[in-house]
VEXDREN-2710 file (C-alpha; in Angstrom, 1 decimal):
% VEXDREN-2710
k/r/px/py/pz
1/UNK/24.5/12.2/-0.1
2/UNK/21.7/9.7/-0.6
3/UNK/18.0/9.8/-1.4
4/UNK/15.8/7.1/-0.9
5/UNK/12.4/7.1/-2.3
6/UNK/9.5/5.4/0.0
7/UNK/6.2/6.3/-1.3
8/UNK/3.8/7.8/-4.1
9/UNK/6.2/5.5/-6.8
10/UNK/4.2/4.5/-9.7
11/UNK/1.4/5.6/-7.6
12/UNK/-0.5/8.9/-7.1
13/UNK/-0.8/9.3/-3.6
14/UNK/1.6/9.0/-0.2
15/UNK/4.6/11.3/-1.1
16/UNK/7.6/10.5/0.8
17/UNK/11.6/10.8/0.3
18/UNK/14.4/10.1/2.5
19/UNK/17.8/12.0/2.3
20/UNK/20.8/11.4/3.8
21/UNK/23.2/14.8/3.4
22/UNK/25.6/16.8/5.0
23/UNK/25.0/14.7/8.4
24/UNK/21.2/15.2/8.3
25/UNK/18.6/12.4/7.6
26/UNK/15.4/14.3/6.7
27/UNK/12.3/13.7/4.6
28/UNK/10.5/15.6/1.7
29/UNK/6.7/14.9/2.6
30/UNK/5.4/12.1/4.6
31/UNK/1.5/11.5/2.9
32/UNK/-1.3/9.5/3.3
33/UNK/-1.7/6.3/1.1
34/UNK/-5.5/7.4/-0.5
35/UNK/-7.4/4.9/-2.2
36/UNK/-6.3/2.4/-4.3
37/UNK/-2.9/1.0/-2.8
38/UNK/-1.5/-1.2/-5.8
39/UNK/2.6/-1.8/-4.5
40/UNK/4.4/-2.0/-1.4
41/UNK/6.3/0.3/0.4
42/UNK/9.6/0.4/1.8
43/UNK/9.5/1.6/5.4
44/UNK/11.7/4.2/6.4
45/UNK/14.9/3.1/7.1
46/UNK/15.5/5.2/10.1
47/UNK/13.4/5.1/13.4
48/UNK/11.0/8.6/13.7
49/UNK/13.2/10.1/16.5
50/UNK/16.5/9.9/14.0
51/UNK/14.9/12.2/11.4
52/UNK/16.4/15.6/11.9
53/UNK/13.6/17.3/9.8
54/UNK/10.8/17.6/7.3
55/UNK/10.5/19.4/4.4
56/UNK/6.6/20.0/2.7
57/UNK/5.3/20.7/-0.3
58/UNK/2.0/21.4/0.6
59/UNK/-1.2/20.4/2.6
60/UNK/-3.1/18.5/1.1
61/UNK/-3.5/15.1/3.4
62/UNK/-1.3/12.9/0.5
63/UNK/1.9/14.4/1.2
64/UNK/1.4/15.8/4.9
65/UNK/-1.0/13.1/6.7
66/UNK/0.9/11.0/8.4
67/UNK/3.3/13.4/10.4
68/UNK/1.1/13.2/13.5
69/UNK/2.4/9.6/12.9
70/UNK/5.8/10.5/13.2
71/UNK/5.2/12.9/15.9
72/UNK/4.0/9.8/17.7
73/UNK/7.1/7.6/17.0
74/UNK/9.3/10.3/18.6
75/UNK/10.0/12.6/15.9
76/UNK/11.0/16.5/17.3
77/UNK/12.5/18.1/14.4
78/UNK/11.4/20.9/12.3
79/UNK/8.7/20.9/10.2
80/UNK/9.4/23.4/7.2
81/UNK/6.6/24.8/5.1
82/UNK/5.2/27.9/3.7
83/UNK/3.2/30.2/5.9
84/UNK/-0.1/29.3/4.0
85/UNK/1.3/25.7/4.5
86/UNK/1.4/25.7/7.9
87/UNK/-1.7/27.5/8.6
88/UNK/-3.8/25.1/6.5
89/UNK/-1.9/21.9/8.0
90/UNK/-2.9/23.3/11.6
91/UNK/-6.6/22.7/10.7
92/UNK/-6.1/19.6/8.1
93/UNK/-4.1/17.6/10.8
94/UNK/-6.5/18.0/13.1
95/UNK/-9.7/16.9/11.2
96/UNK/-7.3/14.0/10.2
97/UNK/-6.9/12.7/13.4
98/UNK/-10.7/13.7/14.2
99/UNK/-11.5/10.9/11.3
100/UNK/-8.6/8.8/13.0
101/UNK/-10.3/8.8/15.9
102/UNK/-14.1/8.5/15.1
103/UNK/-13.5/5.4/12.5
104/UNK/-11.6/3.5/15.4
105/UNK/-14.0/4.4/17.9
106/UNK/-16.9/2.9/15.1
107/UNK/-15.0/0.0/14.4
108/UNK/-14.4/-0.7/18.0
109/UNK/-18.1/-1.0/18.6
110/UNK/-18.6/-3.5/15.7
111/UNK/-15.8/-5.5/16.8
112/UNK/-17.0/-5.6/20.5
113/UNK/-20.3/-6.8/19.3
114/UNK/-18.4/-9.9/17.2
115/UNK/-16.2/-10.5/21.2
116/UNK/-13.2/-9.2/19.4
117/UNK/-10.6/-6.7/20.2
118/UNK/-10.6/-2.8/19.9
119/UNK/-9.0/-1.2/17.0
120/UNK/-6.4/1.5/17.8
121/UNK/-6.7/4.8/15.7
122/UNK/-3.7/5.6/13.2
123/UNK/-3.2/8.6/15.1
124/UNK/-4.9/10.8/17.8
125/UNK/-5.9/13.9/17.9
126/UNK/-3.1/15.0/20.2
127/UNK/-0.5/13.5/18.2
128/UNK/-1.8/16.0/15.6
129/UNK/-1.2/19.1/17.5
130/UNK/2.3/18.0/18.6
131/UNK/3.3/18.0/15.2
132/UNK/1.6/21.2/14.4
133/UNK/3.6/23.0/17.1
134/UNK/6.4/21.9/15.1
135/UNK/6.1/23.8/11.7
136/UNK/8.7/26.1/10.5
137/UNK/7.3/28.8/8.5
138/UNK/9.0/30.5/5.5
139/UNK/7.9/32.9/2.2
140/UNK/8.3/32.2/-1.3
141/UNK/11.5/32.9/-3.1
142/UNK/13.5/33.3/0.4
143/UNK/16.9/31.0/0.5
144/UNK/17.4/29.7/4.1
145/UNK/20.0/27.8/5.6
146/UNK/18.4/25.3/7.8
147/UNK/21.4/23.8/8.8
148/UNK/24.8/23.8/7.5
149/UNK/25.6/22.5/3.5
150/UNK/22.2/23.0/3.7
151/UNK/19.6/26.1/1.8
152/UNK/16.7/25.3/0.9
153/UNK/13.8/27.7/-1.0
154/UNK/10.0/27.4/-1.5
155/UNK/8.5/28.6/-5.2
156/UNK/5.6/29.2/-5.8
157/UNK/3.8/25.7/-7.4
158/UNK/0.7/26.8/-8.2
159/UNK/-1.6/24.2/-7.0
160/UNK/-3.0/25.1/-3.7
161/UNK/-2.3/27.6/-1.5
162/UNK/0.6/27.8/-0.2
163/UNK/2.1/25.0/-2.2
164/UNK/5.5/24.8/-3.2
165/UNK/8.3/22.9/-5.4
166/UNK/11.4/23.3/-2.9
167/UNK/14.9/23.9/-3.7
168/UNK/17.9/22.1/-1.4
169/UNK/21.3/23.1/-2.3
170/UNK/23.5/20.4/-0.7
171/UNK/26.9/21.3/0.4
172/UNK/29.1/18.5/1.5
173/UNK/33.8/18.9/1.1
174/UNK/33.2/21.6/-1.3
175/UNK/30.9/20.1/-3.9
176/UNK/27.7/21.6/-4.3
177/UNK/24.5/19.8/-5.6
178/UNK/20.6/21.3/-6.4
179/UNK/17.9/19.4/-6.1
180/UNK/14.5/20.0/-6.9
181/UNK/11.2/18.9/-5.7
182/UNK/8.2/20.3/-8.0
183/UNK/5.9/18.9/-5.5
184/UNK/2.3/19.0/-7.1
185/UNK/2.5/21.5/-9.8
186/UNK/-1.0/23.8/-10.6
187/UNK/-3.3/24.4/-13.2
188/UNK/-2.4/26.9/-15.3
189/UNK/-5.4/30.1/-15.1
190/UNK/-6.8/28.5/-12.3
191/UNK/-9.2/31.1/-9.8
192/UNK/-7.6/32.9/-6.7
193/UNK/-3.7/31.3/-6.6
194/UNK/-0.9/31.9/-9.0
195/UNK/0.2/30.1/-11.8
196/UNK/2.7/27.9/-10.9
197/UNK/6.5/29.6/-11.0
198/UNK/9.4/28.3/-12.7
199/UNK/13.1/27.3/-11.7
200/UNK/15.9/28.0/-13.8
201/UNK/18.1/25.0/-12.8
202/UNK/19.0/22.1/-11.4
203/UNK/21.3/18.9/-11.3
204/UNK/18.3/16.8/-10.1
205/UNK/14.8/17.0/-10.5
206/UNK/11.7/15.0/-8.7
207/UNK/8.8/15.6/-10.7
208/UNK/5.3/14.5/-10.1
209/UNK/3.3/13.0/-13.0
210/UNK/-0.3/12.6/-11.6
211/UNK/-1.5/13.5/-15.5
212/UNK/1.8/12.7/-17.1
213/UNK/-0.1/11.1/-20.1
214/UNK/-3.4/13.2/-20.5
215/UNK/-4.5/16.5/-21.6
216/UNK/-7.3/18.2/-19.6
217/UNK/-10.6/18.7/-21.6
218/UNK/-11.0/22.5/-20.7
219/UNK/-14.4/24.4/-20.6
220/UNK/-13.7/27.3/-22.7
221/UNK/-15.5/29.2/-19.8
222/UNK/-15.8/27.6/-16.3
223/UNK/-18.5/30.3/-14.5
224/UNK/-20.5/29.2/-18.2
225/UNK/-20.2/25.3/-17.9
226/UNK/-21.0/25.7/-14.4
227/UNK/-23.6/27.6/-15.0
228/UNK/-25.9/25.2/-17.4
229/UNK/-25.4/22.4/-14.9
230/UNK/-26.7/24.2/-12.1
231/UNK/-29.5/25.8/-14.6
232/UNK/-30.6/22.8/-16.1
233/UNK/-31.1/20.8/-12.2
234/UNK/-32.8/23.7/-10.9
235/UNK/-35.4/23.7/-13.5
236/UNK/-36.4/20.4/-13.2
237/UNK/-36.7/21.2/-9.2
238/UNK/-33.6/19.8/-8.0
239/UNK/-30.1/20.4/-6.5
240/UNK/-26.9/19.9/-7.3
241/UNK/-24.6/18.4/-4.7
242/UNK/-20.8/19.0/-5.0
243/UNK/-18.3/16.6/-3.4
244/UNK/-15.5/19.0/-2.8
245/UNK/-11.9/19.0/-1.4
246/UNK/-12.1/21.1/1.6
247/UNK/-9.3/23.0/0.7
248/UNK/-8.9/24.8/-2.5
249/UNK/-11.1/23.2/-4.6
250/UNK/-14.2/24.1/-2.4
251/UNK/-12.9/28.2/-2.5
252/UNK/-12.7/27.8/-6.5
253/UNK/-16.2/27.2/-6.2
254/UNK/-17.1/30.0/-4.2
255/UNK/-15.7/32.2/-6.4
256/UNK/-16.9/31.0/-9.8
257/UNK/-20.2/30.7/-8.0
258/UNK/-20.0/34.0/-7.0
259/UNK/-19.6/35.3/-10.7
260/UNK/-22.4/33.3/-11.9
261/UNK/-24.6/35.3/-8.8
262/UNK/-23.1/39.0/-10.4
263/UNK/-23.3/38.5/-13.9
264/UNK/-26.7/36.6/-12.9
265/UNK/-26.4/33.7/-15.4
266/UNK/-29.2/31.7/-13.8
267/UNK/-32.6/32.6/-14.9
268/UNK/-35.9/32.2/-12.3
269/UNK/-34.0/31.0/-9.5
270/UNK/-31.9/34.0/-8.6
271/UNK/-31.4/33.6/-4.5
272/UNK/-30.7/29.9/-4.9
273/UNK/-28.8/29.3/-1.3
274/UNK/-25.2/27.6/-1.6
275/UNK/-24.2/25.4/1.1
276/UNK/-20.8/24.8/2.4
277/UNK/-21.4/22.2/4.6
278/UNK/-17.4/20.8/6.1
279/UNK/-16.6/22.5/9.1
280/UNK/-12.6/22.3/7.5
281/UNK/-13.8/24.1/4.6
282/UNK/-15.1/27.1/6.9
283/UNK/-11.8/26.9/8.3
284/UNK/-10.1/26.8/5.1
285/UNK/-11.2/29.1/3.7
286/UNK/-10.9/31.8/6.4
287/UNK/-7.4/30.8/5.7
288/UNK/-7.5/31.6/2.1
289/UNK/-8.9/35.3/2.8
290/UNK/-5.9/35.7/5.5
291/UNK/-3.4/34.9/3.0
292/UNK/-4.5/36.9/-0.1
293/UNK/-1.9/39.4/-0.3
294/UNK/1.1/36.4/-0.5
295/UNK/-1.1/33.7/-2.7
296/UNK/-3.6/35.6/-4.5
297/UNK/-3.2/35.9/-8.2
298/UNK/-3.9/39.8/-9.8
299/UNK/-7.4/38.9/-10.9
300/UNK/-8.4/37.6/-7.2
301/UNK/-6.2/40.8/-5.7
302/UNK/-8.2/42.9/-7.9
303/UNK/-11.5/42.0/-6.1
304/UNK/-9.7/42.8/-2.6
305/UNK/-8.4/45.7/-4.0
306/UNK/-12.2/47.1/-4.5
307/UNK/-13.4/45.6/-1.0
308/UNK/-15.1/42.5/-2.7
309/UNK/-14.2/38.8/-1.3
310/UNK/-14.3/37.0/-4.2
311/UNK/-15.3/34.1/-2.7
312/UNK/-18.2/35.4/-0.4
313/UNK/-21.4/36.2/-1.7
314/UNK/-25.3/36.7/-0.4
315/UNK/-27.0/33.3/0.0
316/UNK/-23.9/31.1/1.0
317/UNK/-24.3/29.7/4.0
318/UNK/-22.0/27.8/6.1
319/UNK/-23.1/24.9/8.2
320/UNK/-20.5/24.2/10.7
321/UNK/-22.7/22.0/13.4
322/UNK/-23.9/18.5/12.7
323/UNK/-27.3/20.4/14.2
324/UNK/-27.1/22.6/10.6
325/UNK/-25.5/19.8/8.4
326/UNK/-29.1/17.9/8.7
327/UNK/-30.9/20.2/8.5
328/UNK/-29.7/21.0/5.1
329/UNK/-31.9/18.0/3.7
330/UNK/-35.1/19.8/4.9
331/UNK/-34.6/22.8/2.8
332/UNK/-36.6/21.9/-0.4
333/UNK/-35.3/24.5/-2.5
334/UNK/-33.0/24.1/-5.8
335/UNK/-29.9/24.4/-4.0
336/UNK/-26.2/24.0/-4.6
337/UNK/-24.5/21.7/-1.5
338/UNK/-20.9/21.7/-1.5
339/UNK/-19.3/19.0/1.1
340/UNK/-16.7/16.9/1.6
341/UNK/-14.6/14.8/1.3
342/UNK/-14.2/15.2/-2.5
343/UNK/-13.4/11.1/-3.3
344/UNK/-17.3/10.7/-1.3
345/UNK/-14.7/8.3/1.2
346/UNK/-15.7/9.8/4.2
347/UNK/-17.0/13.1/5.7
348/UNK/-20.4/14.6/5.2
349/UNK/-21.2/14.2/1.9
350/UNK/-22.2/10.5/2.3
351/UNK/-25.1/11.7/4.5
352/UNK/-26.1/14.1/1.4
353/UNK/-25.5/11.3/-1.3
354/UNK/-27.7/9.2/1.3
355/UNK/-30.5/11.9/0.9
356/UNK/-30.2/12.8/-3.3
357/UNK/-28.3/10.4/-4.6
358/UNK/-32.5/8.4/-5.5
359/UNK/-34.1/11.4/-6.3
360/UNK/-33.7/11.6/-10.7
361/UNK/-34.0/15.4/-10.0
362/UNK/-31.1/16.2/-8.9
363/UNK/-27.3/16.7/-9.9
364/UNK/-24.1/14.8/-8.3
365/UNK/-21.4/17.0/-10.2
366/UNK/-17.7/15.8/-10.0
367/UNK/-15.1/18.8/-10.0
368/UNK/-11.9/16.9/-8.7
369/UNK/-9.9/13.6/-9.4
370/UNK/-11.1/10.6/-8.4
371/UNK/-8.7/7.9/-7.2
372/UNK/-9.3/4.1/-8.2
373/UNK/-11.3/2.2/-5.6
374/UNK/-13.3/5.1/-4.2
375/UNK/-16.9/5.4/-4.2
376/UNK/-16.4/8.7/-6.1
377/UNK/-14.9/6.8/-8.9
378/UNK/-17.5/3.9/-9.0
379/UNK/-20.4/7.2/-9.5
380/UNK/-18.2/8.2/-12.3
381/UNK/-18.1/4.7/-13.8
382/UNK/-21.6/4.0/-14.0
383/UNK/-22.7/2.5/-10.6
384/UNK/-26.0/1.4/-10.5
385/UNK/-26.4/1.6/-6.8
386/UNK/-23.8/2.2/-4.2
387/UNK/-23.3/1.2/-0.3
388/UNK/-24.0/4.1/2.5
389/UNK/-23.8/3.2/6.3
390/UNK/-24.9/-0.4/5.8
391/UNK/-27.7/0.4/3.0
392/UNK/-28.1/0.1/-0.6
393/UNK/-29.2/3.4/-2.7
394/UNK/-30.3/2.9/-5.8
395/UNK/-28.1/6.0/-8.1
396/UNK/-30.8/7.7/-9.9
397/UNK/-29.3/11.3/-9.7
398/UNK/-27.6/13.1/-13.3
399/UNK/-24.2/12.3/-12.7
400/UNK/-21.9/14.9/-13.9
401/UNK/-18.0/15.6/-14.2
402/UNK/-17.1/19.3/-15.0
403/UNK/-14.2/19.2/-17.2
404/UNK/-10.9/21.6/-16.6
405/UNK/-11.4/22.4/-13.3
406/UNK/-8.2/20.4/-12.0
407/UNK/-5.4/21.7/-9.6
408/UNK/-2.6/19.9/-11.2
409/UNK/-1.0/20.8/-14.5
410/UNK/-1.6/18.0/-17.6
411/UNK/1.1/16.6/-19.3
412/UNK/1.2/20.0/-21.3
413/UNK/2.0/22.0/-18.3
414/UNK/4.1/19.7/-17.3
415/UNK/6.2/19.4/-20.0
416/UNK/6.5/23.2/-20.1
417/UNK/7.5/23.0/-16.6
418/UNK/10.4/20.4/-17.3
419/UNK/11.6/22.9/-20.0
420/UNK/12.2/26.2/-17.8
421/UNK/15.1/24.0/-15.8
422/UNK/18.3/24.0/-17.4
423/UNK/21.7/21.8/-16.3
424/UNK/19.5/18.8/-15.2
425/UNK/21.6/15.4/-15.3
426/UNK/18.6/13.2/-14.2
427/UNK/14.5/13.2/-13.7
428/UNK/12.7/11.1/-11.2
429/UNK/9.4/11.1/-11.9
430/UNK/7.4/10.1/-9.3
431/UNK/3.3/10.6/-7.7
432/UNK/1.5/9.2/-10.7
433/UNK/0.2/5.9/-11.6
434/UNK/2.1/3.2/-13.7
435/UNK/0.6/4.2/-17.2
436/UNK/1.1/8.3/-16.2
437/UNK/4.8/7.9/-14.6
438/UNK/5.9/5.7/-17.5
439/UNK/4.2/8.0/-20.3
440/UNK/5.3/11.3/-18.7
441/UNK/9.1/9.6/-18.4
442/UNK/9.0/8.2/-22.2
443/UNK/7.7/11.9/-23.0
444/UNK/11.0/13.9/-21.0
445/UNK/12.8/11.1/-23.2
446/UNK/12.0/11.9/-26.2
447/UNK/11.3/15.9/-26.3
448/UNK/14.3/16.6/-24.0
449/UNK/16.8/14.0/-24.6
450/UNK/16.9/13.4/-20.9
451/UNK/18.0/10.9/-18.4
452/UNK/15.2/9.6/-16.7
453/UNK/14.0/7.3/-13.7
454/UNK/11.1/6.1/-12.9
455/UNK/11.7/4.7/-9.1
456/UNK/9.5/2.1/-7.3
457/UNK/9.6/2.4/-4.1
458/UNK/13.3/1.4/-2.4
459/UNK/15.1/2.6/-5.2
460/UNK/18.3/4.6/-3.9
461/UNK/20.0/7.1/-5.9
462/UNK/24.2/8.3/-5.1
463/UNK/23.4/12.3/-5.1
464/UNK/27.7/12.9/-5.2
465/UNK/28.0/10.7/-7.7
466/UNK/24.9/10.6/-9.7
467/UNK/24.5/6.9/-9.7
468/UNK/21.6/4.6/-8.8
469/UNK/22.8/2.4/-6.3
470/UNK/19.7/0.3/-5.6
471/UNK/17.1/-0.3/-8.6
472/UNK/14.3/-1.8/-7.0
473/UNK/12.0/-3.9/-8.0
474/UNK/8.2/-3.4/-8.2
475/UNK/6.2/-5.5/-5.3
476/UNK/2.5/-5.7/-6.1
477/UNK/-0.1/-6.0/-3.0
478/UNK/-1.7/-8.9/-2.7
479/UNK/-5.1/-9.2/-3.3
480/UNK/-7.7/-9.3/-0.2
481/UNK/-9.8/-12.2/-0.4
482/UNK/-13.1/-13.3/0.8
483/UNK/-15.3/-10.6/2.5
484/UNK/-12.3/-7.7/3.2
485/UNK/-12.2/-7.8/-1.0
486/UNK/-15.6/-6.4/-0.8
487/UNK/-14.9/-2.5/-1.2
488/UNK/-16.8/0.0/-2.7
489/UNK/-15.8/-0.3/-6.0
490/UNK/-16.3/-4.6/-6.0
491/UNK/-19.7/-4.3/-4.5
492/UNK/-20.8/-1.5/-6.5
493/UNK/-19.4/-4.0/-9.8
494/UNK/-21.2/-6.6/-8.3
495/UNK/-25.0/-4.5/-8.3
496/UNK/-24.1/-3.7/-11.7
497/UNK/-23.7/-7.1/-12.8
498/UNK/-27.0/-7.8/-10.8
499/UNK/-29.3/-5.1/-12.9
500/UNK/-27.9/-6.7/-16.1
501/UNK/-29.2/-10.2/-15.0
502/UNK/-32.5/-8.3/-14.3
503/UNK/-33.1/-6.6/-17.3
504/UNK/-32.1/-10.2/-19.3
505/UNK/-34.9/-11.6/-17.2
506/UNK/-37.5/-9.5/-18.2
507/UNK/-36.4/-9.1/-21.6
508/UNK/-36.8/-13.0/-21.6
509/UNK/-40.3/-13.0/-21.5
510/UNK/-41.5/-13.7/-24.7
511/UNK/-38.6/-16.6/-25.5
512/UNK/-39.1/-20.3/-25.4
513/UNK/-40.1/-22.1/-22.6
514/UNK/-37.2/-24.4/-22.6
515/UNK/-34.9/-21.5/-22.7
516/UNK/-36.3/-19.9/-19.6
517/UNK/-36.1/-23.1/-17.8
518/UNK/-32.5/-23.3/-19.0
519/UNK/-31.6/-20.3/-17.5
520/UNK/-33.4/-20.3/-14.5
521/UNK/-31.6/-23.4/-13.7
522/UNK/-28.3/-21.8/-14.8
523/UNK/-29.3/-19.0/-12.4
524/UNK/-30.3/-21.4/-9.9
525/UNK/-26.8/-23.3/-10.1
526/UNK/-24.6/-20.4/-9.6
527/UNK/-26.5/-19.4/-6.5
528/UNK/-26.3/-23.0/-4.9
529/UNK/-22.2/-22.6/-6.3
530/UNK/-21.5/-19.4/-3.9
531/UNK/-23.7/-20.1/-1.9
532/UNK/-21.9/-23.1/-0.4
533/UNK/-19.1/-20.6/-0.1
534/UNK/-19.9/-18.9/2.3
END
């Protein structure tokens, strides 16, 4: 029995383990790497046609995205998920390889125009639905022997529908050993889905740490914080754009939006239309309202219960065509515009941050992380102006971040998560950043007494024999240089660092002349310096 771990080590985003047990080689997640990429990883150390099977926590694109890339190597096995899983990965895999596919075909046309080659998409869309035919469905709190030494059972985690920590029971010559993978563990009181559900015990536990070392700041009332941001943008005439994760965060949305409609909380604006504007939203959250009786929480069942969706309500309207995306823009209304993707890395909500992000009228109101090195995260930090399709905006928009509303537990929920499993010999914590896996593991330390590790990724761990067996060592990325180092988050540093030389400019007015000559000619200089670099 081995286990190998490959990705989302001292980072938060693509999850991926390797086991080797009872003749099987399988995985636990295979994710997508999402923005900042700060260490190597170890590849897989078997080809994609040796993997038996998959195991997955959940949909969301960090820990599912690249199986139409294993699909494509030759992988055949099993995929198993939850129901909800499966039915949310049949539409997230596809608009995936949709973005695959339309970036490659963009770049392509650039790179034609410079005489150079074609670039090849990560993944296609067919590649997509061949691993979508292969998902295994299974319910909550169902033990199933997948092949033999091997049971394995999905619980309830809490953070998205159909999300799961997984149980494998390992059976090899008589000796029995539990595993457990939280996966991403919820939010507690969060709309619609359950809290997350404990496990009693384990001799191993992975545990994610994505907010191993912070404490959520926690609106009191979330339909009431919501509430005075969307009052105070209509009343000065403008709108308040959301960027939204398609799935879940966009249907918690819905429904506290709906509230604020029903208890009417927003005075002289009471038919404000609400956009959804990401076709895989629509989709999603049909899915949602198909899986209520298994994922819903009491106070979401309750709604169904008296015929009410509870995340439907008059003046939402869904724009599924690119025909009714743009026309969004010509309804001058105060309106609420909820798109995706949620990091503002891609999707439709560029075009609306293209359109509002200038205007001082309106809102851009964070409700979801926002990874390092994303153009979400540079709004957040205090861009001045920001890059969209080739052109500078100048960010004049109220930028806003709506505290609480998080799908994944703090280091409080965390911790009380840890606590419910008894009989655990060791804790990996993986799927947070250096500072929050290191925190989270000092924490398990020192309230538990427990044995912990903190892998990187190529770390192996002895599952018989409860040793480590290959401790790796961290291997940092190296820096891009020259014009590939130019992301979002360096350019947008860069403008910043431009308005500050501006406003010393005309704040030098009234100084002596020889001091304005001074630093013209400083300014001069460093021009003439990169200028000769490039």
């Amino acid at each position: 029995m081995k286990m190998t771990f490959i990705g989302a080590t001292h980072e938060v985003t693509g999850s991926c383990t390797y086991l080797e047990a009872c003749g099987k080689k399988f995985l636990v997640d295979l994710g997508m790497q999402q923005g900042e990429d700060v260490f190597e990883n170890v590849q897989i150390p078997v080809s994609p046609g040796n993997i038996d099977f998959v195991l997955l926590t959940h949909a969301h694109i960090d820990h599912s995205g690249l199986l139409p890339l294993l699909y494509a190597g030759g992988f055949s096995g099993a995929i198993h998920s939850t129901g909800a899983t499966a039915n949310l990965c049949g539409v997230m895999l596809r608009d995936s390889a949709h973005i695959q596919e339309f970036e490659a075909e963009w770049r392509s046309r650039k790179a034609k125009r410079r005489g150079e080659e074609d670039y090849e998409p990560l993944y296609t869309m067919n590649d997509a639905l061949g691993a979508i035919e292969l998902f295994v469905p299974h319910q909550y709190d169902t033990p199933c022997e997948i092949s033999p030494g091997i049971v394995i059972t999905f619980v309830d985690a809490g953070h998205l529908l159909g999300s799961s920590s997984i149980i494998i029971e390992l059976t090899e010559n008589g000796v029995t050993k539990k595993l457990v993978f939280s996966g991403d563990i919820g939010n507690t009181a969060q709309p619609l889905i359950r809290d997350p559900q404990y496990i009693s015990e384990a001799d191993y536990v992975v545990m994610e740490s994505t907010y191993g070392n912070r404490i959520h700041d926690r609106p009191t009332d979330y339909v009431t914080a919501l509430a005075d941001v969307l009052q105070t943008t209509f009343d000065r005439g403008g709108s308040v754009i959301i960027p939204s994760f398609a799935v879940g965060r966009t249907q918690e949305m819905l429904y506290f939006i709906r509230q604020i409609k029903e208890q009417q909380l927003i005075k002289g604006h009471d038919d404000f239309p609400v956009y959804m504007d990401s076709p895989l939203a629509n989709e999603a959250t049909d899915i949602f309202i198909s899986n209520r009786e298994s994922c819903y929480d009491e106070e979401a069942l309750s709604f169904v219960r008296r015929g009410i969706n509870p995340i439907a309500f008059e003046g939402l309207i869904r724009a599924v065509s690119s025909d009714e995306s743009r026309a969004i823009n010509n309804d001058t209304r105060p309106k609420v515009i909820i798109s995706a993707s949620g990091m503002c890395e891609a999707g439709r909500i560029k075009h609306h941050l293209k359109h509002n992000l200038w205007r001082e009228e309106n809102t851009i109101l964070f409700v979801g992380y926002q990874a390092g090195n994303t153009l979400g995260r540079s709004l957040i930090d205090g861009a001045k102006r920001v890059k969209l399709f080739g052109e500078t905006v100048r960010v004049a928009a109220s930028i806003r971040q709506l505290p609480g509303v998080s799908g994944h537990a703090d280091r409080k929920g965390l911790m009380e998560w840890a606590k419910a499993v008894s009989g655990v010999k060791k804790y990996f914590v993986i799927h947070g950043d250096y500072a929050s896996a290191e925190s989270f593991a000092d924490r398990l330390r020192e309230e538990l007494g427990a044995d912990v590790y903190a892998p990187y990724s190529g770390a192996e761990f002895d599952i018989l024999n409860g040793v480590i067996t290959v401790d790796a060592e961290p291997v940092p990325i190296p820096k891009k240089k020259g014009r590939e180092a130019n992301m979002n988050i360096s350019y947008n540093e860069l403008l910043a660092a431009s308005d500050r030389l501006t406003r010393l400019i005309k704040d030098s007015g009234g100084r002596a002349n020889a001091d304005m000559r001074k630093l013209a000619e400083a300014i001069n200089l460093l021009c003439d310096d990169w200028a000769l670099k490039e």
